[in-house]
ROKOL-585149 format. One line per 4 residues: number of its first residue (from 1); for each residue x, y, z of C-alpha. Coordinates in steps of 0.25 Angstrom, whole numbers, always signed. Layout:
<pts>
NUM) X Y Z ~ ...
</pts>
This chain:
<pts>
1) +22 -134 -31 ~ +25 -120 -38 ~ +19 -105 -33 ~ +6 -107 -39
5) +2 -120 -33 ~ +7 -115 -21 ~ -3 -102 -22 ~ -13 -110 -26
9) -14 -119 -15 ~ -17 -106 -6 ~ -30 -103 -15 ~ -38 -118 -11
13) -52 -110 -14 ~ -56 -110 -30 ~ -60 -97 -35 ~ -71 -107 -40
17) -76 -107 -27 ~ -78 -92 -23 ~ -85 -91 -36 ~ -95 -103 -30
21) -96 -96 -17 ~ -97 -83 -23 ~ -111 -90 -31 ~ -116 -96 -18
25) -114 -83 -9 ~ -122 -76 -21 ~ -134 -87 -20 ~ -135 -86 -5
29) -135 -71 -3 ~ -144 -65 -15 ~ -149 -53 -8 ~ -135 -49 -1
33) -122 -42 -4 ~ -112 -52 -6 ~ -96 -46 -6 ~ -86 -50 -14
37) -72 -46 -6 ~ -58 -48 -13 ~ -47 -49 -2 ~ -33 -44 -6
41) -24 -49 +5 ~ -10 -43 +1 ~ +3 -48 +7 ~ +0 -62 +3
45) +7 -62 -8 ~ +20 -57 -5 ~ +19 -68 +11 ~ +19 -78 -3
49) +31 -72 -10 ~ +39 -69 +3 ~ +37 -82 +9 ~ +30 -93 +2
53) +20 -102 +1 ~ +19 -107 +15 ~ +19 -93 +21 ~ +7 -89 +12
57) -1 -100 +13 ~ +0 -99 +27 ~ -5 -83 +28 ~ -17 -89 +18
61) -20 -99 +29 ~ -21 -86 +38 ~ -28 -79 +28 ~ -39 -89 +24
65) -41 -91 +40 ~ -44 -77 +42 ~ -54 -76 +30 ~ -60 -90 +35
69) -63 -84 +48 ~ -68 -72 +42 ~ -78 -76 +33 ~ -83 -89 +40
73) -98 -88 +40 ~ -96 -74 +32 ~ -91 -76 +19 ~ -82 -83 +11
77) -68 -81 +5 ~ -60 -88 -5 ~ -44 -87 -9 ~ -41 -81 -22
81) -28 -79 -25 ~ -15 -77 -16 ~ -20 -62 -12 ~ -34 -64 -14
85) -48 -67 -9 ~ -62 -67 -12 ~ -72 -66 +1 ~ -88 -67 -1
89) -98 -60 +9 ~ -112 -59 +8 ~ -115 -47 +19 ~ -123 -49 +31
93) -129 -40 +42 ~ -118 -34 +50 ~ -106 -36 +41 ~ -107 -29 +27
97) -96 -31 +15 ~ -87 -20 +20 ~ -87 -25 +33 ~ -83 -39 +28
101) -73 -34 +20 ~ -67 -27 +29 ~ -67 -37 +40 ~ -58 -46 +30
105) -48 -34 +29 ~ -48 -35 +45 ~ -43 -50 +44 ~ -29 -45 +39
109) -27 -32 +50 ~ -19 -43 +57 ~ -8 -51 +48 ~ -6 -65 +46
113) +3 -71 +57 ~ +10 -85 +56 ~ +22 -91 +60 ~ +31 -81 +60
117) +25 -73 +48 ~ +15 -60 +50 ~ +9 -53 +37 ~ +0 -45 +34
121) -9 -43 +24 ~ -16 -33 +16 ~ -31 -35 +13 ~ -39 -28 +4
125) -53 -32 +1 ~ -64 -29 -13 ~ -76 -29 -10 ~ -88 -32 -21
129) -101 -34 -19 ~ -113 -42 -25 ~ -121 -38 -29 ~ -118 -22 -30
133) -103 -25 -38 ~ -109 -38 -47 ~ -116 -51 -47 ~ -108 -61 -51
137) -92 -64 -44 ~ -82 -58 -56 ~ -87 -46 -55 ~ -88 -45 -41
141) -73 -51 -39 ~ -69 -39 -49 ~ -75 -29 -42 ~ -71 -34 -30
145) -54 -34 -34 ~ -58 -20 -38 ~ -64 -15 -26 ~ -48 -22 -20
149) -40 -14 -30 ~ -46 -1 -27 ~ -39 -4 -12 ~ -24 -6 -20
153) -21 +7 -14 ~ -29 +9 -1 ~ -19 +9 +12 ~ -33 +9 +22
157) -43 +4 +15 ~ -43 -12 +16 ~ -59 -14 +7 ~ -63 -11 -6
161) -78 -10 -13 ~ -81 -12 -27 ~ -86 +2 -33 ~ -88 +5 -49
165) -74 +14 -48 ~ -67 +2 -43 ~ -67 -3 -57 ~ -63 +11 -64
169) -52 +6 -52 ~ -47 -8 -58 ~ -48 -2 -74 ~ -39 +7 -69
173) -31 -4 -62 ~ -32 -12 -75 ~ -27 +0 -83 ~ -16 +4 -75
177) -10 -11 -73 ~ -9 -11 -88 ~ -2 +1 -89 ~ +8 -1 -76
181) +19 -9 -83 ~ +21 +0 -96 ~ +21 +12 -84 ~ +32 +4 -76
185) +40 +2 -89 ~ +39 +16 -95 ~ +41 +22 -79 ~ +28 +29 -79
189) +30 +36 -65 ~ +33 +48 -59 ~ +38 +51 -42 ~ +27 +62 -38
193) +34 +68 -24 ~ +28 +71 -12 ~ +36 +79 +0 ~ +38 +74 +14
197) +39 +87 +24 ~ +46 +89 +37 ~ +35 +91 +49 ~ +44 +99 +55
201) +49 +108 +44 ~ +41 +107 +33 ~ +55 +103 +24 ~ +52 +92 +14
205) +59 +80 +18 ~ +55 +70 +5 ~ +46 +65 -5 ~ +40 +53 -9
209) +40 +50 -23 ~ +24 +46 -28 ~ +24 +38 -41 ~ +13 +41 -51
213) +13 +35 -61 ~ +13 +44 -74 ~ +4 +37 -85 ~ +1 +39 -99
217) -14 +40 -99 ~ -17 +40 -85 ~ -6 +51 -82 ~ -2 +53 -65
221) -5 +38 -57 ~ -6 +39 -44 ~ +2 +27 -39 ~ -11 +21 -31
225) -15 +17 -45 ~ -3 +9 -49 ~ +7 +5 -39 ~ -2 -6 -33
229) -4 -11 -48 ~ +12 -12 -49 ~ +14 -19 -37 ~ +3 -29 -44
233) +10 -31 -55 ~ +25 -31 -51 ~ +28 -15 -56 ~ +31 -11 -43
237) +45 -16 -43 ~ +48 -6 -55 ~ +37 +5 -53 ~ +45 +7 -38
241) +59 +8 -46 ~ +53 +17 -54 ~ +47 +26 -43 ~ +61 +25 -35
245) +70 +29 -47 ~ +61 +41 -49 ~ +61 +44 -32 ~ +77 +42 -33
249) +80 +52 -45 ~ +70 +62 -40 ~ +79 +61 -27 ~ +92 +64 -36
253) +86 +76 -39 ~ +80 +81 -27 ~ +95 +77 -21 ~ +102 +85 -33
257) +94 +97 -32 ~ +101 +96 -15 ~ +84 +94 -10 ~ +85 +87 +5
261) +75 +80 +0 ~ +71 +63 +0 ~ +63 +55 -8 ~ +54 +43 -4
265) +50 +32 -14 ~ +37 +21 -11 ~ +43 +8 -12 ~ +32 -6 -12
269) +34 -18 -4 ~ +35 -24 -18 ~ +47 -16 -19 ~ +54 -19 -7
273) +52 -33 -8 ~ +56 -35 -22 ~ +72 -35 -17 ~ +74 -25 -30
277) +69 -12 -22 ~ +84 -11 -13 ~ +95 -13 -26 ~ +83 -6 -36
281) +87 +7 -27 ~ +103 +2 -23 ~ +103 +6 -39 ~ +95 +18 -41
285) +103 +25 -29 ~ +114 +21 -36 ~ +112 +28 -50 ~ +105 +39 -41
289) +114 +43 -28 ~ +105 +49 -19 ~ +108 +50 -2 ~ +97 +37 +0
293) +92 +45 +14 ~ +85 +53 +4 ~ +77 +42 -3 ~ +65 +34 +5
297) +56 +24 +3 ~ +42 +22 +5 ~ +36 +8 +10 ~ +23 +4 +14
301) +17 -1 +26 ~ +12 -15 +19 ~ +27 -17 +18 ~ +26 -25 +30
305) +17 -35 +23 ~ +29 -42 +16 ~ +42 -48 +20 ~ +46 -38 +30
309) +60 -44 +34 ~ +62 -40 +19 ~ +55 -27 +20 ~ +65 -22 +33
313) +76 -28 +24 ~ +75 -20 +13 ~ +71 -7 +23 ~ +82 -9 +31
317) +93 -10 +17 ~ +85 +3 +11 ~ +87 +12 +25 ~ +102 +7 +23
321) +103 +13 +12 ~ +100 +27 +17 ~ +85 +26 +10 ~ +73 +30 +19
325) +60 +21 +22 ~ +48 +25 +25 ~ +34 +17 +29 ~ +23 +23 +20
329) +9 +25 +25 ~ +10 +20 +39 ~ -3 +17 +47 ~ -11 +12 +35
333) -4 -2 +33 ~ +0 -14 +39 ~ +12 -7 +48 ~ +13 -12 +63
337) +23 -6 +72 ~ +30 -19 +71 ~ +34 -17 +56 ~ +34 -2 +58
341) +47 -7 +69 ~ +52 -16 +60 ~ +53 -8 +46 ~ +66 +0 +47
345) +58 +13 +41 ~ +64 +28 +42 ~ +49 +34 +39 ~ +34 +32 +43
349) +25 +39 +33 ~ +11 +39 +40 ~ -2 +38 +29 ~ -11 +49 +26
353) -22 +42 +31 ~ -17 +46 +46 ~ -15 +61 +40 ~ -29 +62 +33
357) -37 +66 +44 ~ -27 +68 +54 ~ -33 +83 +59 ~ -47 +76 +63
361) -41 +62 +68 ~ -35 +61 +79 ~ -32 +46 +80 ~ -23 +49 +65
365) -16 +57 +74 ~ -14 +47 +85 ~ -10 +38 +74 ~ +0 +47 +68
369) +6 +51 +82 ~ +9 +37 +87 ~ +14 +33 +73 ~ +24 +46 +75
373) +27 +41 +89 ~ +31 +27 +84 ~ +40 +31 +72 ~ +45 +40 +82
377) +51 +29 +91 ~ +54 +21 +77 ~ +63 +33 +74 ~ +55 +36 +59
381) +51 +48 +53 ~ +36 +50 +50 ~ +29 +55 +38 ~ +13 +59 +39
385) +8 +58 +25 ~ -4 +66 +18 ~ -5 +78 +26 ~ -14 +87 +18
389) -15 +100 +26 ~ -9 +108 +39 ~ -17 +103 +50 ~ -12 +88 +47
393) +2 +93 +47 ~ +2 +99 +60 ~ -4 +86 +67 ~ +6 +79 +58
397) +18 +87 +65 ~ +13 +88 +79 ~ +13 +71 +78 ~ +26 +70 +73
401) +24 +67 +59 ~ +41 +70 +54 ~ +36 +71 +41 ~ +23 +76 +32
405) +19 +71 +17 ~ +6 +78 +10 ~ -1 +85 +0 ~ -1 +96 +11
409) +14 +100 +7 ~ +13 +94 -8 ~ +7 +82 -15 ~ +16 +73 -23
413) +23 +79 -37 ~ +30 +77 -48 ~ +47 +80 -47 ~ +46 +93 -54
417) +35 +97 -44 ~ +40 +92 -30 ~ +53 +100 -34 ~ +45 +113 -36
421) +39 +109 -24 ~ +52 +106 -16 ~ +58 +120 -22 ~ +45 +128 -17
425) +41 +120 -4 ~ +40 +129 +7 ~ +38 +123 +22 ~ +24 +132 +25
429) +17 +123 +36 ~ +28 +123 +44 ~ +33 +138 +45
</pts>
C-alpha cells in the first residue's frame, strides 16, 4: 500500500456526501442562516511525516471523536483532506455561528494524548454564511477558505468571517504565489533592522533582521504577505538562507566598523527540521568569520508542535556553537512551562500584545511579572516587544524586562539607515 492509499484510508467520508448533506440542511432550514466552517488543523501533517501512518491515523481517531461529540445533535462535519474539514451548522436560539465556531477552536486548547505521544494542534476556522455569502456550496466553500487565509498571520485570533475584502485578500494571495518563485530565484529581499535596547542603560544591545521583500511592481512586502506562502509552497528552506546570509554579512560589517553590536535572524520550524539549517550556517560562518555570540536566532512558540526531541537537538548543537536562541512571541502560542523548561533557550521575547495596553491593564502587568520571575529562576534574558511610548517603558523596567524593542526607540530600516541610526542614537529616556 503506498502514501496515498494510506491517506486515503483516513478520509472514509466522500466529498459526495458533504455536497448531499450540504442540499438537505438547505431544504430543512429555508428561513435560517446555515454556516459553512472550514477547519485548519495544523500540526497534522508534520505528526504524518515524523512519524507515520499509525501515529496519524491514531490522532485522526482523537480528532474525529472530539468533532463527533461536538456536533452530535448540532451539526455535521466531514473529513476533507489530511488538514482539513468542512462543519455545517444551521443557528439556533442561544448558540449563534461565531459562538459555534468558536467552540470548535476550544476543542484543540488541550492536545491530543496517546500512548506516549502529546501534540498539539493549530485550529483555524472560515466562516461563510448562507445565504449572506451565496446560495449555492462552491461559492460558499471559497469564501469560506478565504475567510481562513485572512487568519495565515493572526497569533490570537483563532476565527475568520467571509467579508468582500477577503477576496481583494486571496487575488492578492494568488498574485503573490505566482510571483514568489522568480522573487526566491532572483533574491528579491532586503534585512530591515530594528534595535533591541538595554532597560538599564539605554545602550543598544542588537537587531533583528525583518525580511521585506523588495518587488518589481508591488515595491516593499511586509513579510505577513509572503512568508506563510513559502512555507506552502516549499521556498522557505531558501527564502531563510537568503534572509540569513544577508543577517550574517550585515554582522561582518557592523563587526568591521568595531560596533558591540548583535544580530538576530527568524528562523521556521521548517527550517530547523529540514536537517540543512545547522551545515547551511557551519558554511556561511565559515566563508564569514564572525565571533557566533554575536549572531542569534529567532524561533517561535509553535516550534513545540513538531518533533521536539529534534527540535532541543538542534537548539542545543546551535548554543554550542556560541549562536544565541531566542523564543519569539511568548504568551501568544502553544508554550507551557513544560516546553519552556525543556528548550535550551538564552532569550524570552514577550509579544506586543502584553505591551499594547499595559498603562490601563493591570493583569498584562501581572502577566509580564510572573513571566520575568520564571525566566528569572530559568536564568534567561527577557525581551518586551512593541513598546511605543515612555509610560510603557517605565512599567517595562520596574518589572524586570532586561531588554526593550519598539517603534518608541526606532522602527525597523534599511542598512544604510540603521547605521545613521546607530551613529546618532543618543540614550534620552534613560538620562
Amino acid at each position: 500500500m503506498n502514501e496515498n492509499q494510506q491517506t486515503e484510508m483516513l478520509f472514509p467520508t466522500a466529498f459526495n456526501e458533504a455536497v448531499e448533506a450540504f442540499h438537505l440542511l438547505k431544504q430543512q432550514h429555508q428561513q435560517t442562516k446555515i454556516g459553512i466552517f472550514v477547519l485548519h488543523l495544523g500540526g497534522l501533517t508534520r505528526i504524518h511525516s515524523t512519524y507515520g501512518f499509525s501515529v496519524v491515523r491514531q490522532a485522526f481517531q482523537k480528532v474525529n471523536k472530539r468533532l463527533t461529540a461536538y456536533t452530535t445533535g448540532l451539526g455535521h462535519y466531514f473529513s476533507i483532506q489530511e488538514t482539513k474539514y468542512y462543519l455545517y451548522y444551521a443557528e439556533q436560539d442561544g448558540l449563534t455561528l461565531q459562538q459555534f465556531a468558536e467552540g470548535v477552536i476550544n476543542l484543540f486548547a488541550e492536545p491530543l494524548r496517546f500512548a506516549a505521544y502529546e501534540f498539539y494542534l493549530q485550529a483555524k476556522v472560515g466562516l461563510s454564511v448562507l445565504p449572506d455569502d451565496g446560495s449555492d456550496l462552491e461559492t460558499l466553500l471559497k469564501n469560506a477558505e478565504a475567510a481562513s487565509y485572512y487568519l495565515k498571520n493572526e497569533k490570537i485570533k483563532r476565527v475568520g468571517v467571509f467579508t468582500p475584502e477577503t477576496n481583494a485578500l486571496l487575488f492578492k494571495k494568488v498574485f503573490y504565489e505566482n510571483n514568489l518563485i522568480d522573487a526566491v530565484k532572483n533574491k528579491e529581499f532586503l534585512l530591515y533592522y530594528q534595535p533591541k535596547i538595554c532597560a538599564h542603560t539605554g545602550r543598544i544591545i542588537s537587531l533583528e533582521g525583518l525580511v521585506r521583500w523588495d518587488h518589481p511592481l508591488m515595491g516593499l512586502v511586509p513579510p505577513g504577505e509572503f512568508v506563510s506562502l513559502a512555507e506552502e509552497n516549499g521556498l522557505i528552506h531558501l527564502l531563510g538562507e537568503i534572509v540569513l546570509e544577508k543577517g550574517v554579512r550585515f554582522l561582518s560589517l557592523l563587526q568591521s566598523k568595531n560596533l558591540d553590536i548583535s544580530i538576530t535572524i527568524n528562523v521556521s520550524a521548517e527550517q530547523l527540521l529540514s536537517g540543512n539549517l545547522l551545515p547551511y550556517i557551519q558554511n556561511l560562518l565559515a566563508a564569514n568569520p564572525i565571533p557566533t555570540h554575536r549572531l542569534g536566532l529567532e524561533i517561535t512558540e509553535n516550534i513545540n508542535l513538531y518533533d521536539l526531541e529534534y527540535v532541543i537537538e538542534q537548539l542545543h548543537t546551535l548554543r554550542d556553537m556560541g549562536i544565541k536562541v531566542y523564543l519569539d512571541d511568548f504568551g501568544t502560542g502553544y508554550s507551557s512551562l513544560q516546553y519552556l523548561q525543556q528548550l535550551p533557550l538564552d532569550v524570552l521575547k514577550i509579544d506586543r500584545a502584553f505591551v499594547m495596553n499595559l498603562e490601563e491593564r493591570e493583569v498584562d502587568q501581572l502577566i509580564i511579572r510572573s513571566i520575568v520571575g520564571i525566566s528569572k529562576k530559568l536564568d534567561l534574558e527577557i525581551v518586551a516587544e512593541g513598546v511605543e511610548n515612555p509610560r510603557q517603558l517605565e512599567i517595562l523596567r520596574s518589572l524586570g524586562c532586561s531588554q526593550l524593542q519598539g517603534y518608541l526607540f526606532s522602527k525597523p530600516l534599511p542598512e544604510d539607515d540603521i547605521l545613521s541610526f546607530i551613529e546618532t542614537y543618543s540614550p534620552v529616556y534613560f538620562s
